[in-house]
C-alpha positions as CSV (number, residue, x, y, z in Angstrom):
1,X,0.0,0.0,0.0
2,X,1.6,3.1,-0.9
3,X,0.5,6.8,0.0
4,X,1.7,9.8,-1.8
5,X,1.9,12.2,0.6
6,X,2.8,14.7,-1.4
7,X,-0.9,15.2,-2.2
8,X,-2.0,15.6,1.1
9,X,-2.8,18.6,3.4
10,X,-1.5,19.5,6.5
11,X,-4.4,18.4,8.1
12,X,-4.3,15.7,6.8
13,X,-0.7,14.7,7.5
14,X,-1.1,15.3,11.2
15,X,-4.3,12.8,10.9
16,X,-2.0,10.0,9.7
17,X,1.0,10.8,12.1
18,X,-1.4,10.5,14.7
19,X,-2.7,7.4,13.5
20,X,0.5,5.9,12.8
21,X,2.0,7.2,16.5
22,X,-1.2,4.9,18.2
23,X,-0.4,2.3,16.0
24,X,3.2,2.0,16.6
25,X,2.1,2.5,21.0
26,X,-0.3,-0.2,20.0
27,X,2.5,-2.5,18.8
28,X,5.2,-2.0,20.8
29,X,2.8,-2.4,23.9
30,X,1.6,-6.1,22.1
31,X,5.4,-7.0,21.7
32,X,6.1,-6.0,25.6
33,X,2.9,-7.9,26.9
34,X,3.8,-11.5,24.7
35,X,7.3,-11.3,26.1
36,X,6.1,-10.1,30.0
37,X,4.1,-13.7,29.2
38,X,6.9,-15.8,28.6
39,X,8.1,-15.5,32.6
40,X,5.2,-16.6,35.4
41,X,5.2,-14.6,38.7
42,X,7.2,-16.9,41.1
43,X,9.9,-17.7,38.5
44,X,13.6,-17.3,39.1
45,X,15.3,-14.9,36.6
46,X,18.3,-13.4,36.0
47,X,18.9,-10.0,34.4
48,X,21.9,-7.5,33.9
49,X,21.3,-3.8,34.9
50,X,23.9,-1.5,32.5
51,X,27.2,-0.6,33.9
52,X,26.4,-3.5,37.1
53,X,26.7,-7.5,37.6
54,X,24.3,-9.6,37.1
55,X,21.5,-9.9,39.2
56,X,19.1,-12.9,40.4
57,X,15.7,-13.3,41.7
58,X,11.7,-13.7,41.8
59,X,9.5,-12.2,39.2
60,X,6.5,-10.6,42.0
61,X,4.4,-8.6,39.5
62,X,4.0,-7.8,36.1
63,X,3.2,-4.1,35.6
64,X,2.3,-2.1,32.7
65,X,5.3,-2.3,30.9
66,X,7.8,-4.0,32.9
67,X,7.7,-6.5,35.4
68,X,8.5,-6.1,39.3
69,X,11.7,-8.3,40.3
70,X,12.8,-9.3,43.5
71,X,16.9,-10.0,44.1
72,X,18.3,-12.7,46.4
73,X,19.9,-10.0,48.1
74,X,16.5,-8.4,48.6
75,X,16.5,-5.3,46.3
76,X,13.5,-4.9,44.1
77,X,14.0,-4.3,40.6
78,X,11.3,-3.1,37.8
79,X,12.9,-4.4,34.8
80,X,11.6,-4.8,30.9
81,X,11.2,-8.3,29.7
82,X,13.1,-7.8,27.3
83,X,16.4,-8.1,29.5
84,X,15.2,-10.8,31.9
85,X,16.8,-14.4,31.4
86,X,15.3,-17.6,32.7
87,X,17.2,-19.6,35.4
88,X,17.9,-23.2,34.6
89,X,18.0,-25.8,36.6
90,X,15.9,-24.4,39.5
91,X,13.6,-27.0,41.1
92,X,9.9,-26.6,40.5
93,X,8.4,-25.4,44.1
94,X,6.4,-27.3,46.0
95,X,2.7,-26.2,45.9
96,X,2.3,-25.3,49.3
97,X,5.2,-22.6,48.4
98,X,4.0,-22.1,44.9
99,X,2.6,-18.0,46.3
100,X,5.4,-17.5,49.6
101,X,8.5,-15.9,48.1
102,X,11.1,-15.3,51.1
103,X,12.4,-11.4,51.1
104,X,15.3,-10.3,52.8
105,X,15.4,-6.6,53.2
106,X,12.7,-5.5,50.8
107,X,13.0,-1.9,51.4
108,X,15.7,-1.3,48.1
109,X,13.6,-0.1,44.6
110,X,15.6,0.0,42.0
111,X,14.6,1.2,37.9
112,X,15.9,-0.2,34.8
113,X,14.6,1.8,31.6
């Protein structure tokens, strides 16, 4: 589909930018929701904040655009899905700890954008 632009109006060209901005919002909000679904709150994941080491611990909540992570060392992390890593090799918890996830000083919030 091809639109000459050159034909249309100003008015006109805002229309489309408009459209095309809430299309693009639209898409890059479907992309961050099907990769938000490829983790499960209670997993263990691993992630690498810019210019740190790595860090490890519980996804706790998916939010609107990134999810809420919880370190081993108690610091909690909101993080896009994009950088999160699954950890292998971590037993399955039992159901009767499926929902308890054990914090040690849960006072720390940290941002990754």
């Amino acid at each position: 589909m091809k639109i000459d632009i050159a034909k249309l109006s100003e008015k006109e060209l805002v229309e489309l930018n408009h459209q095309i901005v809430e299309r693009l919002k639209y898409l890059e909000s479907k992309r961050t929701h099907e990769q938000m679904m490829e983790f499960k709150v209670g997993e263990k994941v691993s992630f690498e904040p810019p210019g740190r080491e790595k860090r490890t611990g519980i996804l706790v909540k998916y939010n609107r655009k990134m999810v809420s992570i919880v370190t081993e060392t108690g610091e909690r992390w909101n993080v896009p899905p994009q950088l999160l890593v699954k950890v292998k090799g971590m037993k399955p918890a039992k159901r009767s700890e499926e929902k308890v996830v054990k914090l040690k000083n849960y006072n720390h919030k940290k941002s990754i954008k």
